[in-house]
VEXDO-287078 format. One record per residue (C-alpha): x negated, y negated, z negated; residue number from 1; residue in three letters. Coordinates in nm, 2 decimals. Example, Ala and Ser with C-alpha at 12.3 -4.5 7.8 and 13.67 -1.06 7.14 Angstrom:
2
R     c1     c2     c3 pos code
R  -1.23   0.45  -0.78   1  ala
R  -1.37   0.11  -0.71   2  ser
! end
This chain:
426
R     c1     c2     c3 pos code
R  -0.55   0.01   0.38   1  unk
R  -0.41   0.33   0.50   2  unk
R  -0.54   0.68   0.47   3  unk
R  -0.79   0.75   0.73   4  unk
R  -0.61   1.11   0.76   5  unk
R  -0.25   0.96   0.75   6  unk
R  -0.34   0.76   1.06   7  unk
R  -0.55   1.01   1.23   8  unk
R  -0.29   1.28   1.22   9  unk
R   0.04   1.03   1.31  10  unk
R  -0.08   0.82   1.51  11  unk
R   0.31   0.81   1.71  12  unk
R   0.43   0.68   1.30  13  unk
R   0.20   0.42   1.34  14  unk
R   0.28   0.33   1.66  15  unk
R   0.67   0.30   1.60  16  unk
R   0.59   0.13   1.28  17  unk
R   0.34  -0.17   1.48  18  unk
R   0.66  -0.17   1.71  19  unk
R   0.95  -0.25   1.42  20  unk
R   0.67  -0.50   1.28  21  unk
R   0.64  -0.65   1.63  22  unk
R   0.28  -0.62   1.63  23  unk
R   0.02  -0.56   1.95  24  unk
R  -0.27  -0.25   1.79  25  unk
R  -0.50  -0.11   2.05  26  unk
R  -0.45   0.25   1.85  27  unk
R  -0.59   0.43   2.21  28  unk
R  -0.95   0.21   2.12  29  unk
R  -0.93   0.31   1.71  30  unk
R  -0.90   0.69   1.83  31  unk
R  -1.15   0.66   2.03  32  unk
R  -1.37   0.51   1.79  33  unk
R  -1.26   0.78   1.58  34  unk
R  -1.31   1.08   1.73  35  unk
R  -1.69   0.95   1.80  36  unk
R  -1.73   0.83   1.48  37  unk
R  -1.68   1.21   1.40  38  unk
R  -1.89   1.35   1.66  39  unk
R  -2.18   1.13   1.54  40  unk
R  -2.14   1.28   1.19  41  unk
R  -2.09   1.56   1.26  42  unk
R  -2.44   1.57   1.53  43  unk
R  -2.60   1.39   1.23  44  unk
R  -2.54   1.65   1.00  45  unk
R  -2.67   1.92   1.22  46  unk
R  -2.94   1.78   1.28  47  unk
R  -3.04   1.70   0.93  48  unk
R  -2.98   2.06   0.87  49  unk
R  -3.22   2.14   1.11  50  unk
R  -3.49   1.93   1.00  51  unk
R  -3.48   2.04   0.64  52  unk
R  -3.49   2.39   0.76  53  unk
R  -3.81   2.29   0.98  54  unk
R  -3.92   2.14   0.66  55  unk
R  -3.87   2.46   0.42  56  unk
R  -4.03   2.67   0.69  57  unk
R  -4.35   2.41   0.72  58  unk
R  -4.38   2.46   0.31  59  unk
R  -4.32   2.80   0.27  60  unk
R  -4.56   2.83   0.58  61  unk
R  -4.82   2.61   0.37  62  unk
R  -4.77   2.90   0.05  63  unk
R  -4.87   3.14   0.28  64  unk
R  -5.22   3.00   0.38  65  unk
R  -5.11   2.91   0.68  66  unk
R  -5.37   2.65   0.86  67  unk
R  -5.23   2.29   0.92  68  unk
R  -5.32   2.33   1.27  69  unk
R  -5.07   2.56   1.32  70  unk
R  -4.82   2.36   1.15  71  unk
R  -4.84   2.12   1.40  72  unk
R  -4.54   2.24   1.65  73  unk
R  -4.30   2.28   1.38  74  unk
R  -4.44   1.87   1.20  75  unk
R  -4.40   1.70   1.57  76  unk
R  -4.06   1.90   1.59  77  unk
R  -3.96   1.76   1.24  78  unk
R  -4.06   1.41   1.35  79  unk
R  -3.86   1.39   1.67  80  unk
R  -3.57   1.55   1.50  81  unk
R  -3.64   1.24   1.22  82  unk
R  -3.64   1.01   1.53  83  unk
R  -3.34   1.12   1.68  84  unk
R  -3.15   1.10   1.36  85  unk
R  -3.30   0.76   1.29  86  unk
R  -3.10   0.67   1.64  87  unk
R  -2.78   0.82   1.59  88  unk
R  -2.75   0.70   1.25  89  unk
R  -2.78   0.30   1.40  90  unk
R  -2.53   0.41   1.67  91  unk
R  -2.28   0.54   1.35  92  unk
R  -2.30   0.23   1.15  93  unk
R  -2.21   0.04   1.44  94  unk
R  -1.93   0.24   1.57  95  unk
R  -1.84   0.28   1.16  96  unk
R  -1.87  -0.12   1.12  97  unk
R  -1.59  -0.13   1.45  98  unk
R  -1.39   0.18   1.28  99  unk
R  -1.39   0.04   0.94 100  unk
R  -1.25  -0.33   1.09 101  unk
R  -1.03  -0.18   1.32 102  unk
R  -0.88   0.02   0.99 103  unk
R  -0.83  -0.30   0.77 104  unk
R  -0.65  -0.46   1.07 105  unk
R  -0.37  -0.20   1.05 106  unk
R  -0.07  -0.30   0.82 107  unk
R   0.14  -0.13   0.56 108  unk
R   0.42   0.13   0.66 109  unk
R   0.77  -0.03   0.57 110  unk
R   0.95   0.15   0.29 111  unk
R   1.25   0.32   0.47 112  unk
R   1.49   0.11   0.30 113  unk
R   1.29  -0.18   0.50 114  unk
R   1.61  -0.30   0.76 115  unk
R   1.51  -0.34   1.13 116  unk
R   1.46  -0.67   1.27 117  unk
R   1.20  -0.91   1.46 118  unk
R   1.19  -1.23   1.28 119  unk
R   1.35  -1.41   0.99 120  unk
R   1.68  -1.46   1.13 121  unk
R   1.73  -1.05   1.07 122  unk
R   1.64  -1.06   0.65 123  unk
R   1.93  -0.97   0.48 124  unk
R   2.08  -1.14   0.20 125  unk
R   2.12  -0.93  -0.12 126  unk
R   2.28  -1.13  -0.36 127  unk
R   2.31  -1.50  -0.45 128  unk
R   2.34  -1.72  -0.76 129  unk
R   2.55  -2.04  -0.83 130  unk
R   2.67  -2.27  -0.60 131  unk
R   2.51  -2.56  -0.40 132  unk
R   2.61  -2.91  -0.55 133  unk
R   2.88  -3.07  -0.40 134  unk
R   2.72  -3.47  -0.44 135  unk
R   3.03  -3.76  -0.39 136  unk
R   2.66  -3.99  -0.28 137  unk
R   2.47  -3.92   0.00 138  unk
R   2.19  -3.71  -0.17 139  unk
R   1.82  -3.75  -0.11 140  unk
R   1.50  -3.55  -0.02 141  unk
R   1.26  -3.50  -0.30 142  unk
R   0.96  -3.71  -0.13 143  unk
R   1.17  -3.99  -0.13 144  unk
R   1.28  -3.95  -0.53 145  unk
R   0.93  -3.90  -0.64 146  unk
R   0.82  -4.19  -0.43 147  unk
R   1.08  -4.43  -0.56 148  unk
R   1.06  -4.28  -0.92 149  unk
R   0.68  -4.35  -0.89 150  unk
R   0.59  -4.00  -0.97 151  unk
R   0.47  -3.85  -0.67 152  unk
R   0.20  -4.03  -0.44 153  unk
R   0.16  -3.93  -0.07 154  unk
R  -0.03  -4.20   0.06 155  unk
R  -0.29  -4.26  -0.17 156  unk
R  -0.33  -3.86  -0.14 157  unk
R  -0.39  -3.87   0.21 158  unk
R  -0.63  -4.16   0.17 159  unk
R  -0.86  -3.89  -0.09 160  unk
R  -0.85  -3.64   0.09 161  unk
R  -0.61  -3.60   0.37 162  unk
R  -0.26  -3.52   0.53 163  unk
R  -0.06  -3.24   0.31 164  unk
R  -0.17  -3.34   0.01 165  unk
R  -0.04  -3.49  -0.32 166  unk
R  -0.06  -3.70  -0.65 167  unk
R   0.15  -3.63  -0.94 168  unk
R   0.14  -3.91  -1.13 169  unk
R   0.34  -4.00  -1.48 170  unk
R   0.62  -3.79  -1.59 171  unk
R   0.62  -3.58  -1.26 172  unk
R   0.24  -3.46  -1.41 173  unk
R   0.41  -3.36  -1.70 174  unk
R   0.71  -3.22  -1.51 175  unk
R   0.47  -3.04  -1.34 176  unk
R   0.26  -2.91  -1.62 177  unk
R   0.63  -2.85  -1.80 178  unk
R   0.75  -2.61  -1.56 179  unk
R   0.43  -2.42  -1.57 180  unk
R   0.41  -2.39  -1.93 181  unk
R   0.79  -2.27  -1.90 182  unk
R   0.70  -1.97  -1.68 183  unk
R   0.47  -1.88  -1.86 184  unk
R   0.63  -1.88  -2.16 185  unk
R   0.91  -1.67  -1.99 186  unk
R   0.69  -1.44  -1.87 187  unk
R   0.49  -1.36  -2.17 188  unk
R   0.75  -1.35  -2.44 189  unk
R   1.02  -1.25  -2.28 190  unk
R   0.93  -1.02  -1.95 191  unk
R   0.59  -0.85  -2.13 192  unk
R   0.34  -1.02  -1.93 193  unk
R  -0.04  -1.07  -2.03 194  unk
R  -0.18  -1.42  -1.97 195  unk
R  -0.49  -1.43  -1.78 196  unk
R  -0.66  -1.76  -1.64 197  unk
R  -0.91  -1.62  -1.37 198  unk
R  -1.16  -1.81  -1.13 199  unk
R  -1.03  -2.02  -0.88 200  unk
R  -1.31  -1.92  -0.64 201  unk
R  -1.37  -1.52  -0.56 202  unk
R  -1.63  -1.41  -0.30 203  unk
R  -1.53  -1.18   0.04 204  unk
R  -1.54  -0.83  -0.12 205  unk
R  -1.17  -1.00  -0.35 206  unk
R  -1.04  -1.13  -0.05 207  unk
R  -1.07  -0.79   0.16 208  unk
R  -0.93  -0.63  -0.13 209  unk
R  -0.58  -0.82  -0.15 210  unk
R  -0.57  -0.78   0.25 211  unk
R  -0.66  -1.18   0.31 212  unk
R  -0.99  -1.04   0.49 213  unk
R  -1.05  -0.98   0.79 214  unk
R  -0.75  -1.07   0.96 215  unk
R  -0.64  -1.40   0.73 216  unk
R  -0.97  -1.55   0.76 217  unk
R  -0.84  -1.88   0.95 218  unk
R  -0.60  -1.95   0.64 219  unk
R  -0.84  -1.97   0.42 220  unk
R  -1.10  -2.27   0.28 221  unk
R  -1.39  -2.11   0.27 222  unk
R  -1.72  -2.29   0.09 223  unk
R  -2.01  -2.37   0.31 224  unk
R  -2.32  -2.18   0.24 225  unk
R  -2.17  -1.96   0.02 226  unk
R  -1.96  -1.59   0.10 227  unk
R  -1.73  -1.76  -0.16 228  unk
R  -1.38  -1.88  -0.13 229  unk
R  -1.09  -2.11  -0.28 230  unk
R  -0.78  -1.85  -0.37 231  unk
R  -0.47  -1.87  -0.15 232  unk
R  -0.29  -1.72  -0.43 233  unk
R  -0.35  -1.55  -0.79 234  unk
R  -0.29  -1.26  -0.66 235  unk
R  -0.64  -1.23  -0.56 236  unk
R  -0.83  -1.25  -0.86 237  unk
R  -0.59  -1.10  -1.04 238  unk
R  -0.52  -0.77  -0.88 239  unk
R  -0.90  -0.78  -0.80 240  unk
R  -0.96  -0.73  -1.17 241  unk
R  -0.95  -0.36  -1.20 242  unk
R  -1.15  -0.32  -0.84 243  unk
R  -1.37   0.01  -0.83 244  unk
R  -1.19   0.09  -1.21 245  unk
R  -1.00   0.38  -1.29 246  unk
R  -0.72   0.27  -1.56 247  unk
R  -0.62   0.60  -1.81 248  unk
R  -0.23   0.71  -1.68 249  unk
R  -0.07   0.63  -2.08 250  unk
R  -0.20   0.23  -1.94 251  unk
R   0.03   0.19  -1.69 252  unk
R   0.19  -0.01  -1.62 253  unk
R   0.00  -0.30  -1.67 254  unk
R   0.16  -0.63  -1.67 255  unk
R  -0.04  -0.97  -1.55 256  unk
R   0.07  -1.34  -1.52 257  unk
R  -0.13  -1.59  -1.40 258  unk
R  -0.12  -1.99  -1.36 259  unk
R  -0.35  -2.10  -1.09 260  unk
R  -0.36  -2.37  -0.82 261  unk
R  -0.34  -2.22  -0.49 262  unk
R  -0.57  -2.33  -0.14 263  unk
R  -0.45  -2.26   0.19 264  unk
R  -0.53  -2.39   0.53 265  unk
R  -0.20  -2.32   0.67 266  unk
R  -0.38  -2.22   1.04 267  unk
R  -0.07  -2.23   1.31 268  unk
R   0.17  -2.43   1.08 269  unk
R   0.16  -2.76   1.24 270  unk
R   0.48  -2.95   1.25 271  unk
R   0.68  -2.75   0.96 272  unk
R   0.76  -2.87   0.65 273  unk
R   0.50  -3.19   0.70 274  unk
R   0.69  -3.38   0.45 275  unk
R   0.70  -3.31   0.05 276  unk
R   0.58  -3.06  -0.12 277  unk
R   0.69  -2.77   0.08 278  unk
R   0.42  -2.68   0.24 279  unk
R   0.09  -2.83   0.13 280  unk
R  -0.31  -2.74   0.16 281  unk
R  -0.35  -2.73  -0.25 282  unk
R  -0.02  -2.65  -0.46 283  unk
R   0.03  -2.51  -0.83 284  unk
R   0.22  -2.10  -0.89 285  unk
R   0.24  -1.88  -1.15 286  unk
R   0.22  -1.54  -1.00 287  unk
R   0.32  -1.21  -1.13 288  unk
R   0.09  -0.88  -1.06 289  unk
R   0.15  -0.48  -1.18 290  unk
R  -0.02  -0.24  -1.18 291  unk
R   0.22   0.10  -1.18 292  unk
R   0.25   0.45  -1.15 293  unk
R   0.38   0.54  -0.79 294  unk
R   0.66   0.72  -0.88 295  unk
R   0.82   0.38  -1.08 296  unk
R   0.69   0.13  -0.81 297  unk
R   0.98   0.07  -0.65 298  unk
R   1.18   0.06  -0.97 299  unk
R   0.95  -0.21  -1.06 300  unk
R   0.99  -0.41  -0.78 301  unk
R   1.30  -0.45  -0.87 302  unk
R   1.23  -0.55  -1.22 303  unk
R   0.98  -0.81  -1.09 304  unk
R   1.26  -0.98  -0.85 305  unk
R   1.45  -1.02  -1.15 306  unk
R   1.22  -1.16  -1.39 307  unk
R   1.12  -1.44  -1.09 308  unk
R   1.46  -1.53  -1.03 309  unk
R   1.54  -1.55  -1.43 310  unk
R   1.32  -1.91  -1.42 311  unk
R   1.60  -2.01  -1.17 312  unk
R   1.92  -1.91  -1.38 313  unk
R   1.73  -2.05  -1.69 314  unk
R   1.68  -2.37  -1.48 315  unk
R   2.02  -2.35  -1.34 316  unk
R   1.95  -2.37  -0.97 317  unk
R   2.11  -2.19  -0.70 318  unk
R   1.95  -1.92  -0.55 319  unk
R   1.96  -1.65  -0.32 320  unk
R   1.77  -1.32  -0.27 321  unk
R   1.67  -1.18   0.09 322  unk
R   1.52  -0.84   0.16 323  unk
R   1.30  -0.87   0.45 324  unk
R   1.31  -0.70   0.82 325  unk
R   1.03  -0.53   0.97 326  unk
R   0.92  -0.78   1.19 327  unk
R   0.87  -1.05   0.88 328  unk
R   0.79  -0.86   0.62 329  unk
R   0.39  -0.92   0.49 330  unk
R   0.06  -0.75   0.66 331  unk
R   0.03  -0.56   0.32 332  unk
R   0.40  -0.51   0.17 333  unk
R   0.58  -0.21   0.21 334  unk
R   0.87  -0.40   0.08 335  unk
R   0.96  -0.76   0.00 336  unk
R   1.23  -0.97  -0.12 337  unk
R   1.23  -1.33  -0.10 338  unk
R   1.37  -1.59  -0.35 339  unk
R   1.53  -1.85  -0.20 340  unk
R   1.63  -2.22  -0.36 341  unk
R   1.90  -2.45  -0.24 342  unk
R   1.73  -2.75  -0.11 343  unk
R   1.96  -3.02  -0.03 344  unk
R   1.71  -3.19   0.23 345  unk
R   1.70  -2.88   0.45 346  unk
R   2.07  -2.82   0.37 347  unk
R   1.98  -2.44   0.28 348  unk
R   1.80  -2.20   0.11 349  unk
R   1.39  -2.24   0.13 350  unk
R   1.17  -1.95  -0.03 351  unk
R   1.03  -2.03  -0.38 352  unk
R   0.89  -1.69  -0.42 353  unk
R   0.78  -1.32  -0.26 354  unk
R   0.81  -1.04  -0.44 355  unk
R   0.63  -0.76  -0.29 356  unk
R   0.53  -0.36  -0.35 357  unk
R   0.24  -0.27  -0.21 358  unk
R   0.25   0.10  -0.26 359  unk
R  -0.13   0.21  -0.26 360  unk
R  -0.27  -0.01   0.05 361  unk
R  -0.42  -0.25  -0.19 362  unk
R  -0.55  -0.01  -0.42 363  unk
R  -0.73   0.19  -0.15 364  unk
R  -0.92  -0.15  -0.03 365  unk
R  -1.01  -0.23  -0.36 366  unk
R  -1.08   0.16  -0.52 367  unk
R  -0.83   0.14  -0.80 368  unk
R  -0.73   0.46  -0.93 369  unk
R  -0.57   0.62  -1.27 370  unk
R  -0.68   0.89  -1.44 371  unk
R  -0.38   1.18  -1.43 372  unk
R  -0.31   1.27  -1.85 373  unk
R  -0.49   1.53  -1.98 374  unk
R  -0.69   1.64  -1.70 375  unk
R  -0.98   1.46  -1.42 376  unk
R  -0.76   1.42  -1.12 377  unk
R  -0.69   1.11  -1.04 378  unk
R  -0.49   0.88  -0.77 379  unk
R  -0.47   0.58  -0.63 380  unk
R  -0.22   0.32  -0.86 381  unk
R   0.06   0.09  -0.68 382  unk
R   0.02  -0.24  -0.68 383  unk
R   0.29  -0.53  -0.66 384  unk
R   0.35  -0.90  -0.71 385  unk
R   0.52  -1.22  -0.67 386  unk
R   0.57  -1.59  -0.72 387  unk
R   0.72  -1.65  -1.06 388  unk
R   0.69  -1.96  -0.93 389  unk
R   0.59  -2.18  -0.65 390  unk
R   0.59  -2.49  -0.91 391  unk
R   0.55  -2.75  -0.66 392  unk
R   0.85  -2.58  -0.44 393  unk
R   1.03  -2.58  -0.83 394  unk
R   0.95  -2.95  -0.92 395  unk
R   1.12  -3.05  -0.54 396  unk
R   1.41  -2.82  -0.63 397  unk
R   1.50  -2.92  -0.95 398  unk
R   1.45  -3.36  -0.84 399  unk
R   1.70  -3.26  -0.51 400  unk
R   1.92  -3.07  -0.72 401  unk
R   1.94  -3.28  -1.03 402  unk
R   1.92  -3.63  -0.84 403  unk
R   2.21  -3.92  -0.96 404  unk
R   2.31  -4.18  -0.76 405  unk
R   2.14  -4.42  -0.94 406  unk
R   1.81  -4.28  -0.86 407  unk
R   1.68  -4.08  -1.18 408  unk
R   1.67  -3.72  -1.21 409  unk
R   1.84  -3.55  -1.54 410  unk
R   1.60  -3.30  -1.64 411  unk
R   1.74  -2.97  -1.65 412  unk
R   1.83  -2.85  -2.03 413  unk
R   1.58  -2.52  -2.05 414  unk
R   1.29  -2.81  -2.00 415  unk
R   1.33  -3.06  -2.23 416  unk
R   1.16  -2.94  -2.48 417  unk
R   0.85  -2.92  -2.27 418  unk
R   0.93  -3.33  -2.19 419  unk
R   0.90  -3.37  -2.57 420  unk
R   1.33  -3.40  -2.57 421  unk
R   1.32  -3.67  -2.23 422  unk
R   1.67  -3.58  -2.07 423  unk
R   1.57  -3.81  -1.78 424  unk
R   1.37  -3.96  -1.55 425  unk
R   1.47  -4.33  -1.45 426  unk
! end
């Protein structure tokens, strides 16, 4: 979320910036919900003032000896005034009910160093690592491995629950569960993480706080007869976990990694990616979350990128990194790169992971603030994270990318000891 005063005193910013993000805002409707917002407090307040003065005159009128029957003016006066706040007050929590939706609508500022564009086709590359396998066999999509291989089940997925889901079944389970305690082993001993293992299930107040709410509500699963719902990502609970908290300066920055699976409805996605394990309703990630000092943030961000893409050089898998335009970059991100793995089956590069700095936006929706050293000020922390990684996304990676002609997958050399020393899968 923005500051209220940021928006309300550059509203032409805010304009140009819904313009680079390719975005539709009625910003003439949110001033002038705004403005009367302001005028209601501001008649409320007066008015108040007036009744308590009413009041302080009725008691010190009552010291004097004054009789009641004489008070009676200045009590029916009070009452009306009481009346009338009464009335103005249900018109402000209505027009503050529009104001405050309206507010949490409005995206993030890009960073300046955010290029220009409308869609994907204008991210730019950064950098890349390795080069795509040159196979002398015509190489295969992962769906079709894992079918054959009889470690990954579609159809009997479908038949449990429905279309974009899937069954892991024999050593892709424990490929699966290899690559995610690999991450996480990466990220905790190596890159300074903490481990956490949160709920899987947070209620409306998380979701609003990450930026899901209200304007995500359609991609999410959300459980009947409860204001609870499945996590698209561990982002939520995870940067959720210091909501309303203010963490001490020397803290920072704080370092979280987190294995969850992930639920998302994938509204408007029909038609891409229906095959594999690209894009599915319920998938496995490890995510990455900090929690920094503004003036490292961006520095961080870059650190973040790299520690995501280090489980790709460890796994030997080529890679690229893409910095994304204005008009594709996230509802909350003031800045994002995107990791991108060689998939043979598409023939090119498909994200495996976002990496994203948040500034304050999040941290204003969810109240999380540091305490400045050695005094009482305080101010709002930057948040950031990223996929370190999409699993599923890895495991299709690594059986495209690693596939022989005969069928079976080698299993790449930084995992074996995770497959209990299994070079192969046949």
């Amino acid at each position: 979320m923005l500051d209220i005063r940021y928006v309300r005193e550059n509203l032409d910013t805010i304009e140009k910036m819904l313009e680079s993000r390719q975005l539709n805002f009625d910003l003439t409707t949110f001033k002038i919900l705004d403005d009367k917002r302001r005028n209601l407090i501001k008649k409320t307040e007066e008015l108040r003032a007036e009744r308590n003065s009413l009041s302080q005159e009725i008691g010190k009128k009552k010291r004097e000896g004054v009789e009641d029957s004489l008070l009676l003016p200045l009590k029916e006066k009070v009452n009306t005034l009481a009346k009338e706040i009464k009335k103005i007050e249900l018109e402000l929590n209505n027009i503050e009910a529009q104001h405050k939706h309206m507010l949490l609508t409005i995206p993030n500022i890009p960073h300046s160093s955010v290029p220009y564009g409308k869609s994907s086709e204008d991210n730019v590359e950064v950098r890349k690592f390795g080069e795509p396998r040159k196979f002398d066999f015509e190489p295969k999509p992962h769906w079709e491995i894992g079918e054959k291989l009889d470690i990954i089940d579609f159809q009997r997925a479908g038949k449990l629950t429905g279309a974009r889901f899937s069954i892991l079944k024999n050593l892709g389970a424990r490929l699966e569960r290899a690559l995610i305690n690999f991450m996480l082993e990466i990220h905790t001993e190596k890159h300074g993480y903490i481990e956490m293992l949160p709920p899987f299930i947070v209620n409306k107040d998380s979701m609003t706080g990450t930026g899901q709410l209200p304007k995500f509500a359609e991609d999410l699963f959300k459980l009947e007869n409860w204001d609870y719902y499945l996590i698209p990502t561990a982002e939520v609970p995870v940067t959720n976990y210091f909501r309303d908290e203010i963490i001490p300066e020397e803290k920072l920055p704080i370092y979280f990694t987190a294995y969850t699976p992930c639920f998302r409805a994938e509204a408007g996605s029909y038609g891409k990616d229906t095959k594999g394990l690209i894009r599915q309703h319920q998938f496995d990630k490890v995510e990455l979350v900090k929690f920094v000092h503004p003036e490292t943030s961006y520095d961080e961000l870059e650190k973040l990128t790299n520690d995501a893409e280090k489980i790709l050089q460890e796994l030997e898998l080529p890679y690229r990194v893409v910095v994304l335009c204005t008009g594709d970059l996230g509802f909350a991100s003031a800045k994002t790169y995107d990791i991108e793995v060689f998939l043979p089956s598409y023939g090119g590069y498909k994200e495996i992971s976002s990496c994203s700095n948040f500034e304050d936006f999040q941290a204003r929706r969810m109240n999380i603030k540091y305490r400045i050293k050695g005094s009482n000020k305080t101010n709002f922390v930057h948040t950031l994270n990223g996929s370190g990684l999409a699993v599923g996304r890895t495991l299709a990676a690594i059986l495209e990318n690693y596939q022989n002609e005969d069928g079976s997958v080698t299993i790449p050399n930084a995992l074996r000891k995770y497959m209990g020393g299994l070079d192969i899968i046949r």
